[in-house]
Backbone atoms as SQL, in Angstrom:
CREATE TABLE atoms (id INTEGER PRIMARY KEY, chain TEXT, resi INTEGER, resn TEXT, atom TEXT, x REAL, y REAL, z REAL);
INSERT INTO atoms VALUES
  (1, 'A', 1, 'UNK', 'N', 120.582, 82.974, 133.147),
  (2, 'A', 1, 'UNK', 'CA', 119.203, 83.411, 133.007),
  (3, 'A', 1, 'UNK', 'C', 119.076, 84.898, 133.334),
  (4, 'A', 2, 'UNK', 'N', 119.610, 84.894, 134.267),
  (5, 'A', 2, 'UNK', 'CA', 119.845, 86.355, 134.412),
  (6, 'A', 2, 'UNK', 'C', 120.251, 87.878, 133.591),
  (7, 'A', 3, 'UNK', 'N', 121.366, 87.495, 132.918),
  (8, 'A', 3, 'UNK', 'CA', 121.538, 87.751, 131.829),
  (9, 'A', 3, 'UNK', 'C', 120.730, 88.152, 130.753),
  (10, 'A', 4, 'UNK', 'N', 119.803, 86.807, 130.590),
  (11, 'A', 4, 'UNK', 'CA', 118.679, 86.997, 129.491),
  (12, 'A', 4, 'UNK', 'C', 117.837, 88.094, 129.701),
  (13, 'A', 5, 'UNK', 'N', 117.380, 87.860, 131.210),
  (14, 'A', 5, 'UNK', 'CA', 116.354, 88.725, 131.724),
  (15, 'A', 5, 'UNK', 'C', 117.141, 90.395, 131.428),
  (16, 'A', 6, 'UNK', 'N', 118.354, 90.896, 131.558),
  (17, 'A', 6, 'UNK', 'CA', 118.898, 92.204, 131.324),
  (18, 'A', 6, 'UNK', 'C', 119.017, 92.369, 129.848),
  (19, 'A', 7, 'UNK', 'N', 119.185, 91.360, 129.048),
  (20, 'A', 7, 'UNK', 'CA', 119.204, 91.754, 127.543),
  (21, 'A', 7, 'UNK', 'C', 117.798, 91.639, 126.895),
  (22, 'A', 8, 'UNK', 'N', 116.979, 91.122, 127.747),
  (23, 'A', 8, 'UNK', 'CA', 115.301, 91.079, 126.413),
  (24, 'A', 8, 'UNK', 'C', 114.839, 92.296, 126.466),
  (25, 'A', 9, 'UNK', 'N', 114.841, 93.424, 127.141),
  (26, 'A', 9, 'UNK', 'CA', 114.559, 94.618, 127.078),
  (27, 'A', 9, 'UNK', 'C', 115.275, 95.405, 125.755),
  (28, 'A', 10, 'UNK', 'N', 116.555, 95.524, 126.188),
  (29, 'A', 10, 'UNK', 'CA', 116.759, 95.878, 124.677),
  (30, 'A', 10, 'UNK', 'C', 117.061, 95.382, 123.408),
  (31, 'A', 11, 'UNK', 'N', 116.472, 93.667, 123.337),
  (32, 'A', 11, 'UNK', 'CA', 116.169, 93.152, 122.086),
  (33, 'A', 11, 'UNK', 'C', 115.078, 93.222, 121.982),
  (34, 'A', 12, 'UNK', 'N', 113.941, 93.429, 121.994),
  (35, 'A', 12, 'UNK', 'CA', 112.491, 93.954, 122.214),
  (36, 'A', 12, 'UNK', 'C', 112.771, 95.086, 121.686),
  (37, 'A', 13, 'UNK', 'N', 113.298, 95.975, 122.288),
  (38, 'A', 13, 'UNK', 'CA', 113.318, 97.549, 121.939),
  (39, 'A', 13, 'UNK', 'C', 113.531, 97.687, 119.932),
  (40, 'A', 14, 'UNK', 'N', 115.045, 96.796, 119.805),
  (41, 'A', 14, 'UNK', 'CA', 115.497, 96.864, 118.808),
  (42, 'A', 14, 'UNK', 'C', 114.657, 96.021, 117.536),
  (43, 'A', 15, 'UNK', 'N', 113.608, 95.195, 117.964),
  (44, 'A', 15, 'UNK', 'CA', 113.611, 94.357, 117.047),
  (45, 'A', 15, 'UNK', 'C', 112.040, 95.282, 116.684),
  (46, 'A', 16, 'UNK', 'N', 111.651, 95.818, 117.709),
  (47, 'A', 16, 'UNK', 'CA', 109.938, 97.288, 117.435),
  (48, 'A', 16, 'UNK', 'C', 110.398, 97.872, 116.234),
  (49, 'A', 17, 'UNK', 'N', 111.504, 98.318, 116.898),
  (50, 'A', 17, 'UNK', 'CA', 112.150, 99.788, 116.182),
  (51, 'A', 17, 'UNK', 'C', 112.231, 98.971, 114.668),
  (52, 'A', 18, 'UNK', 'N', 112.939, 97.984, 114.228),
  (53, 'A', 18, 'UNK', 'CA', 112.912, 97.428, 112.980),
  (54, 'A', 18, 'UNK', 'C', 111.701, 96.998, 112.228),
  (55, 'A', 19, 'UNK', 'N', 110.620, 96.431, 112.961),
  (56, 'A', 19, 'UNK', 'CA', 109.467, 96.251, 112.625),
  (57, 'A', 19, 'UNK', 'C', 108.579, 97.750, 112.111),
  (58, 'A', 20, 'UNK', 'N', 108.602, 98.480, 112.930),
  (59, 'A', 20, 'UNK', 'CA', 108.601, 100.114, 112.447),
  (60, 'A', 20, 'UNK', 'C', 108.826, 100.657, 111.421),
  (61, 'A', 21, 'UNK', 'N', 110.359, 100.122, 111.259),
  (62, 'A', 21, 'UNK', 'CA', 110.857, 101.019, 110.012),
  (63, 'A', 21, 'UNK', 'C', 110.304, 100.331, 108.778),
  (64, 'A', 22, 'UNK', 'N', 110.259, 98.762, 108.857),
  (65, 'A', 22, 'UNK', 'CA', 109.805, 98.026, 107.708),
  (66, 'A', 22, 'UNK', 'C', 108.787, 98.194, 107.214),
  (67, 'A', 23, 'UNK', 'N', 108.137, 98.471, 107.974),
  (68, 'A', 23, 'UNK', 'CA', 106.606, 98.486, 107.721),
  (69, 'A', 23, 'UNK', 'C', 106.414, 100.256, 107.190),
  (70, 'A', 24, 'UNK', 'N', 107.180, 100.863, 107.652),
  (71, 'A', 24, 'UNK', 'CA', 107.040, 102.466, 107.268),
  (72, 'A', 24, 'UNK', 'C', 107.449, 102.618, 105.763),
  (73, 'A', 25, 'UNK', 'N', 108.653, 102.018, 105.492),
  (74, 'A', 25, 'UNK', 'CA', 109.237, 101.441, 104.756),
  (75, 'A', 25, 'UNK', 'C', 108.495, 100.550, 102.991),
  (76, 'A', 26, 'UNK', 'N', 107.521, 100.085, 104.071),
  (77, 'A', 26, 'UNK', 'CA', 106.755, 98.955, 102.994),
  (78, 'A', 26, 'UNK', 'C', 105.582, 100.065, 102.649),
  (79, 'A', 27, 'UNK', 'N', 104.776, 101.121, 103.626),
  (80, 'A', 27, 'UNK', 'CA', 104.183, 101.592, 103.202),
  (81, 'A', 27, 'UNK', 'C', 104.516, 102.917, 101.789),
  (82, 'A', 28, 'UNK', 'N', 105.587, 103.136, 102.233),
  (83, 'A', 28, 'UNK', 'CA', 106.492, 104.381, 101.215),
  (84, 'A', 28, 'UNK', 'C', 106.306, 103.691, 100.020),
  (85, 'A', 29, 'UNK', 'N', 107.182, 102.389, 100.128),
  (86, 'A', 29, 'UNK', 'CA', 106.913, 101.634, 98.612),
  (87, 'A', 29, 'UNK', 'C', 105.668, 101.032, 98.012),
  (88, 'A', 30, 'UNK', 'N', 104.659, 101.185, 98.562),
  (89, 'A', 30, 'UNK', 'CA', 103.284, 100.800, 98.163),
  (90, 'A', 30, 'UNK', 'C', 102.543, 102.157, 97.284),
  (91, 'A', 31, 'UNK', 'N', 103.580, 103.434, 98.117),
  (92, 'A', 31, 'UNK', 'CA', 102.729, 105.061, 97.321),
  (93, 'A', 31, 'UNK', 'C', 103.737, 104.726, 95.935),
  (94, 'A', 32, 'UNK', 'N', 104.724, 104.099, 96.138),
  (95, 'A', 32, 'UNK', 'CA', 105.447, 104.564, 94.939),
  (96, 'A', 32, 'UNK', 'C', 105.531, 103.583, 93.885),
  (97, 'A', 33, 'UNK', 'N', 104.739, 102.017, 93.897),
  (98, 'A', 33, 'UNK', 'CA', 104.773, 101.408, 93.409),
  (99, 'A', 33, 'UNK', 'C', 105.905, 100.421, 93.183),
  (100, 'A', 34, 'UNK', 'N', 107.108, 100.728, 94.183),
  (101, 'A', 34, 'UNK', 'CA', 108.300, 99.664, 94.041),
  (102, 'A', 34, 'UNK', 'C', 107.795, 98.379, 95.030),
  (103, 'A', 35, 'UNK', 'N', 108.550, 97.278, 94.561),
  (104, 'A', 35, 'UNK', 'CA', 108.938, 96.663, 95.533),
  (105, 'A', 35, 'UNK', 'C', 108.462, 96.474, 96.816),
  (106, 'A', 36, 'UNK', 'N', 107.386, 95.431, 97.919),
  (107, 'A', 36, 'UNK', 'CA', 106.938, 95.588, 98.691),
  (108, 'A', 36, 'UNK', 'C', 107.646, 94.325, 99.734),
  (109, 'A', 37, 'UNK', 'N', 107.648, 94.619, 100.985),
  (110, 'A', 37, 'UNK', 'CA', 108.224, 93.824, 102.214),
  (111, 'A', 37, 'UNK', 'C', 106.517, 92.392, 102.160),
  (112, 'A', 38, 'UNK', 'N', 107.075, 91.219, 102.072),
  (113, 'A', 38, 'UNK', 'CA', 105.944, 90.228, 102.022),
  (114, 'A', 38, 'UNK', 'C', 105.657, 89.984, 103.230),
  (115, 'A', 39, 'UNK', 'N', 104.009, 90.088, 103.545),
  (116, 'A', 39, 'UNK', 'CA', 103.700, 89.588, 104.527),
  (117, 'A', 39, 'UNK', 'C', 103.796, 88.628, 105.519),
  (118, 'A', 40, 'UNK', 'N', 104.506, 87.540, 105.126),
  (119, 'A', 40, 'UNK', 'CA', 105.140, 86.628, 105.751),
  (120, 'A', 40, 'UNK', 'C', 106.254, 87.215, 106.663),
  (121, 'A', 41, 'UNK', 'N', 106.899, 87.964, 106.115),
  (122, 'A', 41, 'UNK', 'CA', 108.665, 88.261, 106.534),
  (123, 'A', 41, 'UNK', 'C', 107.676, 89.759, 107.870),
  (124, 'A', 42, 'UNK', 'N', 106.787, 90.208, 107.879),
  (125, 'A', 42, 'UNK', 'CA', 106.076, 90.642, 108.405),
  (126, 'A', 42, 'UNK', 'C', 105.716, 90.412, 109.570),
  (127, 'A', 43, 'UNK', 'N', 104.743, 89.117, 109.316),
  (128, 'A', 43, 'UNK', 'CA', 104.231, 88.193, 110.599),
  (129, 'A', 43, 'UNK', 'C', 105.971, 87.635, 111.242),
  (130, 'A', 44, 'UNK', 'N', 107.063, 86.902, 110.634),
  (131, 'A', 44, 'UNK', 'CA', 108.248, 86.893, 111.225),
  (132, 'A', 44, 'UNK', 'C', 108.477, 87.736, 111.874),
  (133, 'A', 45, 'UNK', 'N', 108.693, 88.874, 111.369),
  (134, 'A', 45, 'UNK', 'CA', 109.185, 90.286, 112.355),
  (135, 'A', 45, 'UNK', 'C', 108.345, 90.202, 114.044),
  (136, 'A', 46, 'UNK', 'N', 107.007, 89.909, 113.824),
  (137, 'A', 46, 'UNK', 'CA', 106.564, 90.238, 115.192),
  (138, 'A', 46, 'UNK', 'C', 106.435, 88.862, 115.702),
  (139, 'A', 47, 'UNK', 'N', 106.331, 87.596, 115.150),
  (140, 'A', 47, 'UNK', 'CA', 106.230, 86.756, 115.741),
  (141, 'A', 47, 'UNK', 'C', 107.935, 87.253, 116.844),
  (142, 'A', 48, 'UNK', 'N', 109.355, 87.669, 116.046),
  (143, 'A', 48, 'UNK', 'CA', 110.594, 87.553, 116.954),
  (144, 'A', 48, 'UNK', 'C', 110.659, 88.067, 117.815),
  (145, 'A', 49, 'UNK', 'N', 109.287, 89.329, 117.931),
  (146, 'A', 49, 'UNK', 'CA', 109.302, 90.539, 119.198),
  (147, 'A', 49, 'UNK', 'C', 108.946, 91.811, 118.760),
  (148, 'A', 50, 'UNK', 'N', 109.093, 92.101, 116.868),
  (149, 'A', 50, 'UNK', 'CA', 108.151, 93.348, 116.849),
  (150, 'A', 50, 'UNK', 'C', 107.064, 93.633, 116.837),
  (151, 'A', 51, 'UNK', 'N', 106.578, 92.974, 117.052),
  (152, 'A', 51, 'UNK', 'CA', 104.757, 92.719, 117.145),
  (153, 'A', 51, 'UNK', 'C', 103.910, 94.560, 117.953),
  (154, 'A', 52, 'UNK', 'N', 104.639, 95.358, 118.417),
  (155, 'A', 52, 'UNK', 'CA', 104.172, 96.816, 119.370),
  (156, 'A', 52, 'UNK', 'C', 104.591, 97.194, 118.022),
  (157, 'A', 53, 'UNK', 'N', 105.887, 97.358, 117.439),
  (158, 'A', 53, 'UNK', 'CA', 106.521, 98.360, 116.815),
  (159, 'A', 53, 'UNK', 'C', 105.485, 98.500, 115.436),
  (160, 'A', 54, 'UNK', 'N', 104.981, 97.002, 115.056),
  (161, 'A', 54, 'UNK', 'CA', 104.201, 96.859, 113.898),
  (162, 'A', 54, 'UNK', 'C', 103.214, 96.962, 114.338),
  (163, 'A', 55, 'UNK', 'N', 102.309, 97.263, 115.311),
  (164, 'A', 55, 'UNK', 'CA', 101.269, 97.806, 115.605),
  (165, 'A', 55, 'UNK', 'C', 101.175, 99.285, 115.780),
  (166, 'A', 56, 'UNK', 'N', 102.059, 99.438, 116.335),
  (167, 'A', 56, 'UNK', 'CA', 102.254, 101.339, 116.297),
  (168, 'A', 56, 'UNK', 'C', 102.063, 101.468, 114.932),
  (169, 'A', 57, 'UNK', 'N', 103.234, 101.057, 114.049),
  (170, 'A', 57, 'UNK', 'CA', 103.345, 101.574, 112.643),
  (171, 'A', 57, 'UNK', 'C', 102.168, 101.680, 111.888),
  (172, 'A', 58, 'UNK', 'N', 101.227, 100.541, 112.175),
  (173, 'A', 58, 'UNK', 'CA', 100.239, 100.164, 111.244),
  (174, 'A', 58, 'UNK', 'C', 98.895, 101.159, 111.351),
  (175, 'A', 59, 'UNK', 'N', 99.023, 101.638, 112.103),
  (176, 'A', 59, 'UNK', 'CA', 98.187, 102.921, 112.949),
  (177, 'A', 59, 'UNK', 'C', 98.367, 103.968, 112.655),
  (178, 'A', 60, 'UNK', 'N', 99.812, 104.424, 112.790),
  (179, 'A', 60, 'UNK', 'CA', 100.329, 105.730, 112.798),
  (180, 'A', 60, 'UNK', 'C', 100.271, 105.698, 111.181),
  (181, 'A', 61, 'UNK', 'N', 100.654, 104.775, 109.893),
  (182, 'A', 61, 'UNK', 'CA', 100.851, 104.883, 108.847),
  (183, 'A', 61, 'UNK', 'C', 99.686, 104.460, 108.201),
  (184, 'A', 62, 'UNK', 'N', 98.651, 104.128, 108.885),
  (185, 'A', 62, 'UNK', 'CA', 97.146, 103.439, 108.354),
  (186, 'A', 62, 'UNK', 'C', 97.395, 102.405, 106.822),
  (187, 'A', 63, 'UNK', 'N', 98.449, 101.745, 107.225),
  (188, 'A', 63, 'UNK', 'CA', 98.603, 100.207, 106.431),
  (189, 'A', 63, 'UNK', 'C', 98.812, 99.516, 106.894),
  (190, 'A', 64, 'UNK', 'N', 97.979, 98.260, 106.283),
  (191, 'A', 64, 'UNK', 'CA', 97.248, 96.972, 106.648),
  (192, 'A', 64, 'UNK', 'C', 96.215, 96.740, 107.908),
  (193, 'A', 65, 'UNK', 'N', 95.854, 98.018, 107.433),
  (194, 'A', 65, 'UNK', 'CA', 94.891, 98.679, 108.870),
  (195, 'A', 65, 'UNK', 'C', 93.697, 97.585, 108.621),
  (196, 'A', 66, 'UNK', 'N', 93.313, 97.680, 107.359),
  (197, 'A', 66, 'UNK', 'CA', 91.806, 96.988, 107.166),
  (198, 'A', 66, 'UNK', 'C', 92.105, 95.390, 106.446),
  (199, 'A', 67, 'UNK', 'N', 92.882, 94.795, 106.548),
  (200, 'A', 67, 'UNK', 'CA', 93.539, 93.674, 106.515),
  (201, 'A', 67, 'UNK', 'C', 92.915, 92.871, 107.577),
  (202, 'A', 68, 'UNK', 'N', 92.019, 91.804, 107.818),
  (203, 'A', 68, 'UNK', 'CA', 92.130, 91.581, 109.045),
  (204, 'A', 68, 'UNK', 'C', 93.174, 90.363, 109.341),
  (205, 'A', 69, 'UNK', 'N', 93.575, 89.835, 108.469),
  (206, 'A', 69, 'UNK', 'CA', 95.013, 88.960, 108.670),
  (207, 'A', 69, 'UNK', 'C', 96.190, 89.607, 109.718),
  (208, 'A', 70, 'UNK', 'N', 96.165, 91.311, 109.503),
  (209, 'A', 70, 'UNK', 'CA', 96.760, 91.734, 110.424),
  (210, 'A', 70, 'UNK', 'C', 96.094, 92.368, 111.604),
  (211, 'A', 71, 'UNK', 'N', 94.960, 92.575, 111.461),
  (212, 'A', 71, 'UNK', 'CA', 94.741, 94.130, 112.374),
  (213, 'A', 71, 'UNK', 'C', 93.896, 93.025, 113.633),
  (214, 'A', 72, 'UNK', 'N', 93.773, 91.419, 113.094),
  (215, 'A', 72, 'UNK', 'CA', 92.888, 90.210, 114.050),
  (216, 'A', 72, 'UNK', 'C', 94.692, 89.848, 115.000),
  (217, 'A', 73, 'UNK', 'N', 95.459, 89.446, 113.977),
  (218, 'A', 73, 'UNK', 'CA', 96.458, 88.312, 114.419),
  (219, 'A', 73, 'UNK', 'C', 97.906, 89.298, 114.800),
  (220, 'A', 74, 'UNK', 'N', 98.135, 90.339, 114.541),
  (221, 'A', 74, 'UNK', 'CA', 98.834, 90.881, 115.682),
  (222, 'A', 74, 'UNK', 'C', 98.857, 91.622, 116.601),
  (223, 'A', 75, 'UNK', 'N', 97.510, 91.978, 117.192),
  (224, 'A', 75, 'UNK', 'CA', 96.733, 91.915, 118.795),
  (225, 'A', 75, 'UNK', 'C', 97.127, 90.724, 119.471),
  (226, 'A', 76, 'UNK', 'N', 96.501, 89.395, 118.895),
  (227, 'A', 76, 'UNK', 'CA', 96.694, 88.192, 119.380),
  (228, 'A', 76, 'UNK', 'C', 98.300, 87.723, 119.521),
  (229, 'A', 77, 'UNK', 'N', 99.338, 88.325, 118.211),
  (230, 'A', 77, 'UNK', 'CA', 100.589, 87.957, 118.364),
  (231, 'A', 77, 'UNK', 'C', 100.999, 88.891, 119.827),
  (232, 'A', 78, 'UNK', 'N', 100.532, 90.310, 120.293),
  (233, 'A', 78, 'UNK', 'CA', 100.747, 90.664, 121.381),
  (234, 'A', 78, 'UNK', 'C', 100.466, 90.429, 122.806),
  (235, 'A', 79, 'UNK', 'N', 99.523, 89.528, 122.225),
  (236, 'A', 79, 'UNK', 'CA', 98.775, 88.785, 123.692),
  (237, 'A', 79, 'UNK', 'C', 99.483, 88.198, 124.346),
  (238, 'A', 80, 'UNK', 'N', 99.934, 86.850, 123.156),
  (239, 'A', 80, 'UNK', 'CA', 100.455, 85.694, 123.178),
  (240, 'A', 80, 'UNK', 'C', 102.104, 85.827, 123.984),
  (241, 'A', 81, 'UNK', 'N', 102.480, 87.121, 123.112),
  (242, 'A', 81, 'UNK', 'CA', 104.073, 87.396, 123.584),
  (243, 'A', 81, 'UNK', 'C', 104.143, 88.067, 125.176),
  (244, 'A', 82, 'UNK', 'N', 103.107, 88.577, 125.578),
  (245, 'A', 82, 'UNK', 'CA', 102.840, 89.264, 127.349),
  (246, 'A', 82, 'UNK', 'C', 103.091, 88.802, 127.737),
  (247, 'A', 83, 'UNK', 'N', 101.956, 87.140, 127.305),
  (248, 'A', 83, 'UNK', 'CA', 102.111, 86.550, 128.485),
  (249, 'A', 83, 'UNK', 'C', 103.123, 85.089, 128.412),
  (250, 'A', 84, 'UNK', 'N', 103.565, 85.140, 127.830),
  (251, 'A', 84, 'UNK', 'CA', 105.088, 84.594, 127.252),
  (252, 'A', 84, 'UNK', 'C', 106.034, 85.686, 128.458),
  (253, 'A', 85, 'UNK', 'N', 106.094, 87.061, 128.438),
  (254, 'A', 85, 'UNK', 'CA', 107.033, 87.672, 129.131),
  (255, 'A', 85, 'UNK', 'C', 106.178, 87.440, 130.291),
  (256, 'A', 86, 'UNK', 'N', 105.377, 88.008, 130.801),
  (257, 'A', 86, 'UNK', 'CA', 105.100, 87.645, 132.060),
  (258, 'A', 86, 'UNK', 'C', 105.217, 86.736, 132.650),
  (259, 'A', 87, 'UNK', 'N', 105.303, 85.343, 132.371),
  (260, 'A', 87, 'UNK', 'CA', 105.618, 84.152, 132.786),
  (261, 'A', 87, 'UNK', 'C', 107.050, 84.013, 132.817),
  (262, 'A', 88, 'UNK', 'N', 107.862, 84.561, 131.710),
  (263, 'A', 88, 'UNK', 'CA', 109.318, 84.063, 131.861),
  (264, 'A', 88, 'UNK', 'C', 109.585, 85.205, 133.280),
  (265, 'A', 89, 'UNK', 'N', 109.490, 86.674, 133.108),
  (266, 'A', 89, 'UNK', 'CA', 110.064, 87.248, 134.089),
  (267, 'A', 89, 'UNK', 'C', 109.434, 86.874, 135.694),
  (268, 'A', 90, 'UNK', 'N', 108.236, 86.070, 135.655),
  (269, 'A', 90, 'UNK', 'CA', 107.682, 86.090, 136.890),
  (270, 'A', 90, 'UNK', 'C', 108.557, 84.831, 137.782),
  (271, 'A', 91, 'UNK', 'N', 108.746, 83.946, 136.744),
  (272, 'A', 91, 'UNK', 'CA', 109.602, 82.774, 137.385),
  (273, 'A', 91, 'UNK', 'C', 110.711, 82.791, 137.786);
C-alpha cells in the first residue's frame, strides 16, 4: 500500500499531462477540420485521473467550454476523485 501511496502522485501527474495534450490536441484538429478525439475516450481520460489536466486545458484552450456535458461533469469528476484521494491517503 505503501508503494501505491508513492506512485499515485506521479500517475496523476502523467495521466493530466496526457489529458492536456489530448484535448489541446483535439482542439488543433477541430481549427483544422481533421479528425477529432471522441468524447467518450475524453470522459475516460479523466474518469483514470486526468480530470485537472482536462480542466486546465479546457480553459486555457476555451474548448468544450460551453458544453455543459463537460464544463457540469468534470468539476464533479474532480470532486468525486478528492475525495476518493483524501480518503485513500487519510487511511
Amino acid at each position: 500500500m505503501d508503494t501505491l501511496k508513492a506512485i499515485l502522485p506521479y500517475y496523476l501527474l502523467l495521466i493530466d499531462l496526457l489529458a492536456f495534450c489530448v484535448l489541446a490536441l483535439d482542439k488543433r484538429a477541430a481549427i483544422k477540420g481533421k479528425p477529432r478525439a471522441s468524447e467518450k475516450g475524453l470522459f475516460i481520460l479523466a474518469w483514470l485521473g486526468g480530470s485537472l489536466g482536462l480542466l486546465l486545458a479546457m480553459y486555457l484552450f476555451h474548448h468544450k467550454i460551453r458544453k455543459p456535458k463537460f464544463y457540469l461533469n468534470i468539476p464533479l469528476i474532480i470532486i468525486i476523485q478528492a475525495i476518493g484521494l483524501f480518503w485513500f491517503f487519510s487511511g
